[in-house]
C-alpha positions in Angstrom: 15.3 -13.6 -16.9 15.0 -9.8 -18.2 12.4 -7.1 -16.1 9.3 -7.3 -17.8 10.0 -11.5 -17.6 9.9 -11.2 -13.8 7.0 -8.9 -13.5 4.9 -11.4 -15.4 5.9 -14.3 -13.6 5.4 -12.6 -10.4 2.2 -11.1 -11.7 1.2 -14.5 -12.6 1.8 -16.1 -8.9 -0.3 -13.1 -7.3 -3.0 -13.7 -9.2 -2.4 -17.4 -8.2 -2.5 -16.4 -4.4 -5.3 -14.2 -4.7 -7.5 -17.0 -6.1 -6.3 -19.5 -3.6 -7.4 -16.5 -0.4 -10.5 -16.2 -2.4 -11.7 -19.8 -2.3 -10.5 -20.2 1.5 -12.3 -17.1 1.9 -8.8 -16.0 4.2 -7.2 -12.6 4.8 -10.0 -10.5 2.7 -8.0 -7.5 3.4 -5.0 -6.8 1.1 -2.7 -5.6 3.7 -3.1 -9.0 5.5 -1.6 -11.0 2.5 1.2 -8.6 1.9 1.6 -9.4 5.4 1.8 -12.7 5.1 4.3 -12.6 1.7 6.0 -10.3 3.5 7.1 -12.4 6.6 8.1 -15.5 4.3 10.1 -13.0 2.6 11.4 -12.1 6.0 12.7 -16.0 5.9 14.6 -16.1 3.0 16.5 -12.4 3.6 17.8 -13.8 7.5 18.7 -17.4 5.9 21.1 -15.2 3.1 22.4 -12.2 5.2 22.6 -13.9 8.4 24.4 -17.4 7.6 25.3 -17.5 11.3 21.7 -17.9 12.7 20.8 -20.9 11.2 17.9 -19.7 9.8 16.8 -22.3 6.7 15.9 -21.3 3.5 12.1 -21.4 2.9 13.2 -24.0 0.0 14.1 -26.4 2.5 11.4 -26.0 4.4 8.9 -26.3 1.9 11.2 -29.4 1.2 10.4 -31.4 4.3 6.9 -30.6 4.0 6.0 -31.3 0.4 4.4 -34.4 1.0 3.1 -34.0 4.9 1.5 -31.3 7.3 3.7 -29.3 10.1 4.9 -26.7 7.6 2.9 -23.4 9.0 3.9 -24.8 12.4 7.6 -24.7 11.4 7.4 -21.4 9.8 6.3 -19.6 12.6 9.1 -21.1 14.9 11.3 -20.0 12.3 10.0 -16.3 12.4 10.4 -16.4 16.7 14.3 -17.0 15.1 14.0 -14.3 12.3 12.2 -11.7 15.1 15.5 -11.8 17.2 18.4 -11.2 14.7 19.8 -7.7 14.7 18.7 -6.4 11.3 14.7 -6.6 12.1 14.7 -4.8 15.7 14.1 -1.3 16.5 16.2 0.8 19.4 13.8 -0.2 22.1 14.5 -4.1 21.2 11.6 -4.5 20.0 10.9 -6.7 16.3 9.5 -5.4 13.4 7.7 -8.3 12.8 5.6 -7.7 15.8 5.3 -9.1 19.3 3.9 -12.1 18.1 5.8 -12.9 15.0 3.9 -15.5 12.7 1.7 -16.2 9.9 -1.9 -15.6 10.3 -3.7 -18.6 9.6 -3.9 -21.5 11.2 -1.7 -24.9 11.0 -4.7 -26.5 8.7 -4.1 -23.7 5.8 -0.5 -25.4 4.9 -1.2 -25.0 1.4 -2.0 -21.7 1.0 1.3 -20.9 2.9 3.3 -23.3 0.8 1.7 -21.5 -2.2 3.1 -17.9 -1.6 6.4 -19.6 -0.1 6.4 -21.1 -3.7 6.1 -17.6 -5.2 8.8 -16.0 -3.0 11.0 -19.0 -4.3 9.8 -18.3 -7.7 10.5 -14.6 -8.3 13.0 -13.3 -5.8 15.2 -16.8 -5.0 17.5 -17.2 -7.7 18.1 -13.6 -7.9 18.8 -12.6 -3.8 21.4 -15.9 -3.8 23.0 -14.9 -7.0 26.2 -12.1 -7.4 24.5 -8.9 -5.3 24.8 -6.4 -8.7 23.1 -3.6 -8.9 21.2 -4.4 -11.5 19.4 -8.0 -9.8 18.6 -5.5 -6.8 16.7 -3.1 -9.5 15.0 -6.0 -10.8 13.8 -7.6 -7.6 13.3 -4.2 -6.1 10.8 -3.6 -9.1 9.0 -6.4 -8.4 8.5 -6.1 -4.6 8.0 -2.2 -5.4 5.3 -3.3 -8.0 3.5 -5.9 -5.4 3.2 -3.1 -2.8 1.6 -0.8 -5.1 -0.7 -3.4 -6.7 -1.7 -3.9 -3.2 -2.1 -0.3 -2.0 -3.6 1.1 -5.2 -7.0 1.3 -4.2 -6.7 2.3 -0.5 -6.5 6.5 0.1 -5.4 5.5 3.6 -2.7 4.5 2.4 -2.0 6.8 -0.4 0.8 8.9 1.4 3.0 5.8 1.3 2.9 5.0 -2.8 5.0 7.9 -4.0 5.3 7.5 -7.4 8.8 6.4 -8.8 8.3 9.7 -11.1 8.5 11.7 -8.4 11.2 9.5 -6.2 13.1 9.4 -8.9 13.3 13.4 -9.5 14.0 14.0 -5.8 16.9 11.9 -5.4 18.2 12.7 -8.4 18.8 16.7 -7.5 19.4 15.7 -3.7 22.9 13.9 -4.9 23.5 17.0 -6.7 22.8 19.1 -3.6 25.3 17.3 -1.9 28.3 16.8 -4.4 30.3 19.4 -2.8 30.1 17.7 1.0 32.9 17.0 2.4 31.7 14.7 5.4 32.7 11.1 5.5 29.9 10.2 6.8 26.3 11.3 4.8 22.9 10.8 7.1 19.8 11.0 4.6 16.7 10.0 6.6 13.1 10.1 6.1 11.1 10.4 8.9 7.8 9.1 7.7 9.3 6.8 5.6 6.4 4.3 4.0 7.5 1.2 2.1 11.1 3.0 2.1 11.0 4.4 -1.8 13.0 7.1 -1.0 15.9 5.8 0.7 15.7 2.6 -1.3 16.1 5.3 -4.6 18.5 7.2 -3.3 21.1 4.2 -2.3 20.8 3.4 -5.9 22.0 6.9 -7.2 24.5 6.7 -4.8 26.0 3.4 -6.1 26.1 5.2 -9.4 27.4 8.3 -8.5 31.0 9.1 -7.8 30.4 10.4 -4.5 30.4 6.5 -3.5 34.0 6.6 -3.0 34.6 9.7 -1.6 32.2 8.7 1.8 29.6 6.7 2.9 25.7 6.9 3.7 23.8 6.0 6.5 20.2 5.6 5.7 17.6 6.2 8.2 13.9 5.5 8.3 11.1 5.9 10.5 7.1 5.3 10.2 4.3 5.0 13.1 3.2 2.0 11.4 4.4 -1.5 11.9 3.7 -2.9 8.8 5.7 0.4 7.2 8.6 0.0 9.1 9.1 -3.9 8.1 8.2 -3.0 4.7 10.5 -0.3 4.0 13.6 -2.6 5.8 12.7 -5.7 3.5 12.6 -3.2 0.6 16.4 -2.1 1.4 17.4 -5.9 2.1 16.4 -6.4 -0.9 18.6 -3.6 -2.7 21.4 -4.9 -0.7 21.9 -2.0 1.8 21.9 -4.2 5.1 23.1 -0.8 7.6 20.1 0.9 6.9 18.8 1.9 9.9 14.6 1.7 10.0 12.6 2.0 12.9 8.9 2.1 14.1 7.8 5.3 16.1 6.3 8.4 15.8 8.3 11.2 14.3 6.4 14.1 15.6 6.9 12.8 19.6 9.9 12.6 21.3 12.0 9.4 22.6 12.3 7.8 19.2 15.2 7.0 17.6 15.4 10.5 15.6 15.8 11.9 18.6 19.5 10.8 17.9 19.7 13.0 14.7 18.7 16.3 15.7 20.8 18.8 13.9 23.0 15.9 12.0 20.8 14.8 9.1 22.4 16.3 5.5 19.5 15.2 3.5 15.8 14.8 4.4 13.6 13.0 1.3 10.0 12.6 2.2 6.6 12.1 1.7 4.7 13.0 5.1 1.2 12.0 5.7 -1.6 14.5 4.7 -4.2 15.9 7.1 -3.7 14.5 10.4 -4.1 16.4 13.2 -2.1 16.4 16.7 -3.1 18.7 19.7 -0.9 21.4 21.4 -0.9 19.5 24.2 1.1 16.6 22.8 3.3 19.1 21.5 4.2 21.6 24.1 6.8 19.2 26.0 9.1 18.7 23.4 8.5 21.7 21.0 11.6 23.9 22.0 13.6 21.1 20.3 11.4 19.9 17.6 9.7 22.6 16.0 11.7 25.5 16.0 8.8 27.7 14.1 6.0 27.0 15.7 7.4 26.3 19.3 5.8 29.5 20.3 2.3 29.0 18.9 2.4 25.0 20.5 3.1 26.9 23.9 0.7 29.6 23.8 -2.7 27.7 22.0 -4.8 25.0 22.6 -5.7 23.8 19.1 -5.0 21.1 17.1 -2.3 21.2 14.2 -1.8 19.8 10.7 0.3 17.3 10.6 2.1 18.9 7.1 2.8 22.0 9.5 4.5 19.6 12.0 6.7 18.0 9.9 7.9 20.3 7.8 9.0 22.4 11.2 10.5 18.9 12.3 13.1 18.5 9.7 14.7 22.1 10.4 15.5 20.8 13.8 16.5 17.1 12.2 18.8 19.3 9.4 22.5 20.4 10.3 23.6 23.5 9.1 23.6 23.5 5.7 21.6 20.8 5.3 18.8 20.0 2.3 14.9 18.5 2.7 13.3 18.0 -0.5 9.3 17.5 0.7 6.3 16.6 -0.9 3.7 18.9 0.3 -0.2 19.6 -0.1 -0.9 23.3 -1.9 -2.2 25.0 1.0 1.6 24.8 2.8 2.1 27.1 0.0 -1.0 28.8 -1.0 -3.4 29.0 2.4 -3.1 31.8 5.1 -3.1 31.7 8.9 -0.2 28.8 9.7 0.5 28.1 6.3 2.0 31.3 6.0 3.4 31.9 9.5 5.5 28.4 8.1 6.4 30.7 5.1 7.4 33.8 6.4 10.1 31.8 8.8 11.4 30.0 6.3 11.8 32.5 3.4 13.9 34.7 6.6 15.5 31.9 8.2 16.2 29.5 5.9 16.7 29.1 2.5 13.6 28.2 0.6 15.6 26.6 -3.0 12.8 25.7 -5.9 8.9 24.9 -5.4 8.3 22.5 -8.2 4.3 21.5 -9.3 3.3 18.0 -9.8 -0.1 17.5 -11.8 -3.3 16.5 -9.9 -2.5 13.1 -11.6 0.3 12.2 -9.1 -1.7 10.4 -6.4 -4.6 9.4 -8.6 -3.7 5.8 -8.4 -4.4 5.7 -4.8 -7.3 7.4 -5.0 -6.8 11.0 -4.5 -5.5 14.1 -6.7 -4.6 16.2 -4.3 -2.6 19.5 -5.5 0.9 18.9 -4.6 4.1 20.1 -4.7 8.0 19.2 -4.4 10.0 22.1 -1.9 13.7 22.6 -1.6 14.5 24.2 1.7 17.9 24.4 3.0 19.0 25.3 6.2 21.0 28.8 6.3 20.3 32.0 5.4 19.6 33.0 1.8 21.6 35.7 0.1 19.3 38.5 -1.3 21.0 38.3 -4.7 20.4 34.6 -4.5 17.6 33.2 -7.0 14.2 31.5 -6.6 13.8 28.4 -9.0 9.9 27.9 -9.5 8.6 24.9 -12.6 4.8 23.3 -12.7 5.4 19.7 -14.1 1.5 19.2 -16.9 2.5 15.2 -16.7 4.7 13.2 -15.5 4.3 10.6 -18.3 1.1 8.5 -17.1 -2.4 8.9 -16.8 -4.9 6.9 -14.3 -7.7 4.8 -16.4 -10.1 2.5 -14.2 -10.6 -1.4 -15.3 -13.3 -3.1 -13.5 -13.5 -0.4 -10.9 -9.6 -0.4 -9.9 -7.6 2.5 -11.0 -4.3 1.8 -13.2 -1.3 3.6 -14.4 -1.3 4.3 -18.2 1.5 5.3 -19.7 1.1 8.6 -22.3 3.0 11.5 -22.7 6.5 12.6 -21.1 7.5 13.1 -17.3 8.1 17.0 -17.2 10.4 16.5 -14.2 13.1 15.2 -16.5 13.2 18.4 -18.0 13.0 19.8 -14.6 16.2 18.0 -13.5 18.1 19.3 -15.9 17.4 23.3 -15.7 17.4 22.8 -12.3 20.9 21.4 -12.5 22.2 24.6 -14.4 24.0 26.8 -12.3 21.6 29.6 -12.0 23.8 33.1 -12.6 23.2 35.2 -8.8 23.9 38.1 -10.5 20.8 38.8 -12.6 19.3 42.3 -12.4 15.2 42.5 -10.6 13.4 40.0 -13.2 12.0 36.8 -13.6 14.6 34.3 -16.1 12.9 31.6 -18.4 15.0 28.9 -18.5 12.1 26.9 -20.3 8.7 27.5 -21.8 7.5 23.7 -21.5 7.5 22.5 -18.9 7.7 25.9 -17.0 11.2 26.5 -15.2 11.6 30.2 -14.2 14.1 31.7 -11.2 13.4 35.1 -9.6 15.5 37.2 -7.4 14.9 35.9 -3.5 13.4 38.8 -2.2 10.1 38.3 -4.5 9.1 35.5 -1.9 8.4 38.2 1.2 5.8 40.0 -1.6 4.2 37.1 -4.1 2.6 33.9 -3.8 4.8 31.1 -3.4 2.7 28.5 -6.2 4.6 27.9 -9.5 1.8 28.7 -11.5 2.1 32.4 -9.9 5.7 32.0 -11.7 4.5 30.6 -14.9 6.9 31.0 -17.6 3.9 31.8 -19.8 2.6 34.4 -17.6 6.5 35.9 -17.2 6.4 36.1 -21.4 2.6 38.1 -21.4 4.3 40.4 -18.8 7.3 41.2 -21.5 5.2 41.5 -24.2 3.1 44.0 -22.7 6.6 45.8 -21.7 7.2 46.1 -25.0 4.4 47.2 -26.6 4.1 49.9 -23.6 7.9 50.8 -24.5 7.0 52.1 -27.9 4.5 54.3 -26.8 1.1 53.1 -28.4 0.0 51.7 -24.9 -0.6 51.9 -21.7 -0.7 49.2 -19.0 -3.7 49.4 -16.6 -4.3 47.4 -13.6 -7.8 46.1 -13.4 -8.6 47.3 -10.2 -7.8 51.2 -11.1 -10.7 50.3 -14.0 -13.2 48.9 -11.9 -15.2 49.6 -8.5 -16.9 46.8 -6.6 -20.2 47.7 -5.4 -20.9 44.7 -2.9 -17.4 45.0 -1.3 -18.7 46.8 1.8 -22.0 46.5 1.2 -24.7 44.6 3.8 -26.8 41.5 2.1 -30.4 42.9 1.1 -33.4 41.1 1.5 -33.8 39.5 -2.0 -36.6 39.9 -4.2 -38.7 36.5 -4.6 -38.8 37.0 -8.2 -35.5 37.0 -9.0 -33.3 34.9 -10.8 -29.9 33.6 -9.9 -27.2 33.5 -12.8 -25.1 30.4 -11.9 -21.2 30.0 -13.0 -22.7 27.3 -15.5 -25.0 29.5 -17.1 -22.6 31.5 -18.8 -21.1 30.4 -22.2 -18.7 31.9 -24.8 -18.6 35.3 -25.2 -21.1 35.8 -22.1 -23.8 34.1 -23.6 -26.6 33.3 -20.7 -28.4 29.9 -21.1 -32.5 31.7 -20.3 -33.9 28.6 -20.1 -31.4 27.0 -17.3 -31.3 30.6 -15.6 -35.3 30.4 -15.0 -35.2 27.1 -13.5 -32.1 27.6 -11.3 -33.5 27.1 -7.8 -30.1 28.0 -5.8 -29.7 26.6 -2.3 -27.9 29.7 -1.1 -29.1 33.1 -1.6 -26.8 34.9 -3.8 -25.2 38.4 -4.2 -26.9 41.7 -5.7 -25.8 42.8 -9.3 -27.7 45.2 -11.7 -27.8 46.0 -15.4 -24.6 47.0 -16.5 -22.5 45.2 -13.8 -19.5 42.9 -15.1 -19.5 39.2 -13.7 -16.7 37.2 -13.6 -16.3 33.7 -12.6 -13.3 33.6 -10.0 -13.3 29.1 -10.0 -11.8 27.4 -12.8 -11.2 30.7 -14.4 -9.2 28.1 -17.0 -12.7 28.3 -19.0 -13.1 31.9 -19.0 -16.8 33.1 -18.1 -18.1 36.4 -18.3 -20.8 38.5 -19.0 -22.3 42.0 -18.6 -25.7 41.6 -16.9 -28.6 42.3 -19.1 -31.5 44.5 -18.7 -33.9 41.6 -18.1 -37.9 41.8 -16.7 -37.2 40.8 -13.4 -34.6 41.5 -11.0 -31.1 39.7 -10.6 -28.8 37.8 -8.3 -25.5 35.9 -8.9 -23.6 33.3 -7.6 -20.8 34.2 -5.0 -18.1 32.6 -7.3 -18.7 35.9 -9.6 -16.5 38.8 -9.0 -19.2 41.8 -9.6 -17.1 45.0 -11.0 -18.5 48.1 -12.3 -17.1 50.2 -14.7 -15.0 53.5 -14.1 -15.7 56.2 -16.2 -14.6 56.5 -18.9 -14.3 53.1 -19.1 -17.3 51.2 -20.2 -18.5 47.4 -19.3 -18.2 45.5 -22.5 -15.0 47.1 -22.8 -13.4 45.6 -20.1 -15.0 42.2 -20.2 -13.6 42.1 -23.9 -10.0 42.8 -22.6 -10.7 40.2 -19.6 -10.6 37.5 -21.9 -7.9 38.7 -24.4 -5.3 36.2 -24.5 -2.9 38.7 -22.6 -5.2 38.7 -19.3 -6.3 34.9 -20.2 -2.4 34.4 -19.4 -2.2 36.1 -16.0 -5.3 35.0 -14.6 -4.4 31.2 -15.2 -1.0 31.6 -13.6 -2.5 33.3 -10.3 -5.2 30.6 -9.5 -4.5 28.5 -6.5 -6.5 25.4 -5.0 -6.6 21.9 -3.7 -6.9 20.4 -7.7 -7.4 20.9 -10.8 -11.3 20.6 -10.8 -11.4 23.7 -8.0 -9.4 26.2 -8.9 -9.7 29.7 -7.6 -8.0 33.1 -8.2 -8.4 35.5 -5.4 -10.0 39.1 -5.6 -6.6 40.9 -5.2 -5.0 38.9 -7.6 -7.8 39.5 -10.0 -7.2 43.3 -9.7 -3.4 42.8 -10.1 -4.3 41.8 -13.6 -2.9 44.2 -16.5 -4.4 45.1 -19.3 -3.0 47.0 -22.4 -5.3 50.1 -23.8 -4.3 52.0 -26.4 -3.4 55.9 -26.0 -5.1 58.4 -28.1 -3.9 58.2 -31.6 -3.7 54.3 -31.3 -7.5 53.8 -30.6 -8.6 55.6 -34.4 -5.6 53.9 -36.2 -6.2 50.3 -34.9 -10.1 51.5 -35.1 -10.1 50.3 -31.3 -13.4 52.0 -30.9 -15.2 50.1 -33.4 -13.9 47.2 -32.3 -15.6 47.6 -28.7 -18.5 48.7 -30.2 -19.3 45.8 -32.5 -18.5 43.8 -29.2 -21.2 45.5 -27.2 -24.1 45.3 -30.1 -23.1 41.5 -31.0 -22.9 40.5 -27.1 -26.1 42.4 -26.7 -27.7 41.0 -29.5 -26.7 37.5 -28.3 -28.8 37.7 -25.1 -31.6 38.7 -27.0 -31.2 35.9 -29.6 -31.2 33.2 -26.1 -34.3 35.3 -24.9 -36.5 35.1 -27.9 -35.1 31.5 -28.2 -36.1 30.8 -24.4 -39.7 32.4 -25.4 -40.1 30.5 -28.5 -39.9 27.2 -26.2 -42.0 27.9 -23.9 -44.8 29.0 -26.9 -44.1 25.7 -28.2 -44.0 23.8 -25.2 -48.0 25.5 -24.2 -48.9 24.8 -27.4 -48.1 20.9 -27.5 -49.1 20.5 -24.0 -53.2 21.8 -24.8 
């Protein structure tokens, strides 16, 4: 039986247990019947990799119950047996399958239990007793990996756990590069909040294919504070044959757990930790001299609660050895946000080695339910070299998109995954010896590399490194280099009137322009603007003033305010500027959305997704653009140019006024 065969049959008997727990009305929550599959799958792993417990195969226990009742009563005897062998217990002794290790329902429900034991028979039998390959542990790995999802796809608690294989598969592929020159028999790679296991279960399969596989060994280790995690991400390795994996319950983040065995000694950390949780100083300060060497000071000094991104990040230094790699999977602010976020930075860019910051599209997570900005960062532990390089890329897809069907979100497949070009310019040797300036190694997807020292002054986000914005940047060298032009920064152009100035008491007859009122070319919709009732009281701006939109600058909106009957406000999403002389307003705006400054100002935005994108008022003032020197301007008839701008922009407000007053003339007239 080939993949795709499998997957149907085993999509087939899930639908065929779903529709039995629908008419019992059982287990309505989805994590209860992967539970319950789970567990019976528990069975059939003990009676194959433990012959000497006598543990019986769930065929011959569905066997001597085909015909008669007792078999939910002998599978839970069964899993007391399972509970106690070696493989399913964590350091403290306890099992994975839980203090009380059986199947929730009770003795009357035999046939739904004999109905999933019948699936577990069905797709993973044949294949766990048959020759343990590589390839049967892809295939039944697949389909367990594929159950999990289908079960976790629509529940954002859960969302941290279903990693895509995209993104698995990337990480573990450049981590076995990382570690091809290691000389160490013995190689710990551990994840610490560890899910269903996709990491480690990805990464023993590289191994097997690498060469490194006979050269030393691995010793996989896994943790997660959740039960269900731990036993999910130890029947995943079972499954791909790797029986010495060591996976555990407990909380990463506290002490007395069984990582606190691998401080300093891990050489690869691969991980996915959880989003937005929050833990107190308090729980922290006892052990933070040993866990989180960063922030150890902070935890001792504050009360205040921490991100739990923060946390673990700071955790893995003190779980790395020297010299050793964690490839993470973080949210945008670790690398975009002030305060902590950047404390984090500033240590690691001076104490560690901070390796490539690669983007994943907001598409990543969507399955679960969230699009979350993300990225991929490479952080190893010893000092960088200051002729050492920077490797920055921003993955557009990763080969899907997320459709819904019925209300429930699935993967589609369409377009390529960018991080396959990603692997391989990341595994080019990158030259150290480059003078002061950023390297393209690829247009699309972006892959650029810039000396190390650029991290202590620029943002960290890859779309600050944009390969695209890198090119504008030459181009604008070059044309400066022959003389004709001049680069000017926009700030040295512009003055910003409300910067230190105190709110005024607004007029009550003016008008608010929103960030959706202005169109192409800084047209102003009237008719929206005059019925714009804003909840929040906006910022001043007069006649003359410059507005532009600092969210989703991706759709460039900007205007000069008109010289309109009744005073003006705008939203606090517009930057307000004000012309320099000799500068003039439509001047500027026109060079604000050239393609050159269109290129910089989409490579400096930062936020949580794609939907609320932001660039910042100093990076907005960083932005060059080129003006022609004296001769240029009457040869290239420059002047003309801005002038035909001004009277058409102009004459375009007045076209949407007159249009605004020829509706509301109509609108009397009809209404008499």
């Amino acid at each position: 039986m080939n993949e795709p065969q499998l997957l149907q049959k085993f999509n087939k008997g899930l639908l065929e247990i779903r529709e039995v727990f629908h008419k019992s009305g059982r287990l309505d929550d989805s994590n209860s019947k992967l539970d319950e599959v789970v567990k019976l799958l528990c069975v059939e792993v003990a009676s194959i990799y433990e012959p000497n417990s006598n543990i019986p195969s769930l065929a011959s226990i569905l066997n001597r119950h085909k015909n008669s009742h007792g078999f939910i009563r002998e599978i839970n005897a069964t899993l007391v047996k399972v509970s106690r062998i070696s493989i399913f217990q964590n350091s403290h002794g306890e099992s994975l399958l839980g203090s009380t290790p059986q199947l929730q329902l009770p003795e009357s429900e035999d046939e739904i239990a004999k109905k999933m034991a019948q699936l577990i028979i069905d797709t993973f039998n044949g294949y766990l007793r048959s020759a343990n390959d590589l390839k049967t542990f892809e295939l039944i790995n697949e389909a367990f990996g594929h159950f999990v999802r289908d079960n976790f796809r629509n529940n954002i608690e859960d969302a941290q756990y279903m990693t895509p294989p995209e993104v698995v598969n990337f990480i573990c592929e450049i981590a076995l590069n990382e570690i091809k020159d290691i000389k160490s028999k013995n190689i710990i790679v551990c994840d610490p909040s560890c899910g269903v296991g996709s990491f480690l279960a990805q990464f023993y399969k590289v191994w097997i294919h690498s060469k490194l596989v006979n050269k030393s060994k691995i010793t996989l280790v896994g943790q997660d504070k959740v039960d269900r995690m731990a036993r999910l991400a130890k029947i995943n390795l079972l499954l791909f044959g790797e029986k010495e994996a060591i996976i555990r319950r407990g909380n990463s983040l506290m002490s007395e757990s069984i990582l606190d065995q691998y401080n300093n000694t891990c050489d690869l950390i691969l991980t996915n930790p959880p989003f937005g949780a929050r833990f107190h100083t308090r729980e922290l300060a006892f052990h933070s001299d040993s866990f989180f060497p960063c922030l150890n000071d902070f935890i001792r000094s504050t009360d205040s609660n921490l991100d739990s991104e923060l946390l673990f990040i700071d955790r893995y230094l003190s779980l790395l050895r020297p010299g050793g790699s964690a490839f993470v999977v973080v949210p945008d602010a670790i690398i975009s946000s002030t305060g902590l976020p950047k404390l984090l930075r500033d240590y690691l860019s001076k104490e560690y080695s901070v390796i490539s910051i690669t983007e994943l599209p907001a598409v990543t997570f969507a399955q679960a339910g969230t699009r979350t900005k993300t990225c991929v960062i490479h952080i190893r532990k010893q000092k960088s070299l200051l002729n050492n390089r920077v490797f920055f890329a921003s993955a557009k897809s990763l080969g899907f998109e997320v459709a819904s069907r019925k209300g429930v979100p699935y993967k589609r497949h369409e377009g390529q995954n960018d991080l396959l070009e990603i692997q391989k310019s990341l595994s080019m040797q990158l030259d150290q010896d480059e003078n002061k300036t950023a390297i393209i190694h690829s247009m699309e997807p972006s892959c650029v590399s810039i000396p190390y020292n650029k991290l202590f002054e620029e943002p960290w986000t890859p779309n600050h490194h944009s390969a695209n914005r890198y090119s504008t940047l030459s181009v604008l060298d070059k044309k400066t280099g022959k003389g004709g032009f001049e680069l000017i920064k926009l700030g040295d152009l512009v003055i910003l009137p409300n910067q230190y100035k105190r709110s005024n008491k607004l007029s009550p007859s003016s008008k608010c322009i929103s960030v959706l009122h202005i169109g192409d070319f800084g047209s102003l919709n009237i008719r929206e603007l005059m019925d714009y009732s804003p909840k929040y009281p906006g910022q001043s701006c007069a006649p003359g003033d410059i507005l532009f939109s600092k969210i989703n600058p991706r759709i460039p909106r900007a205007i000069v305010v008109p010289n309109l009957d009744f005073p003006l406000t705008c939203s606090t999403e517009f930057e307000v500027m004000r012309a320099k002389t000799p500068y003039s307003a439509h001047e500027i705006m026109l060079l604000l959305l050239s393609s050159y400054a269109q290129s910089q100002i989409n490579s400096l935005t930062s936020g949580t997704s794609s939907s609320h994108n932001r660039i910042k008022t100093e990076q907005l003032l960083n932005v060059l653009l080129p003006f022609p020197k004296g001769q240029k301007k009457s040869t290239l008839g420059y002047n003309q140019i801005i002038a035909d701008f001004r009277k058409a922009h102009e004459s375009l407000i007045q076209a949407n006024i007159h249009l605004h007053r020829s509706w509301q003339s109509a609108d009397v007239f009809l209404t008499k």
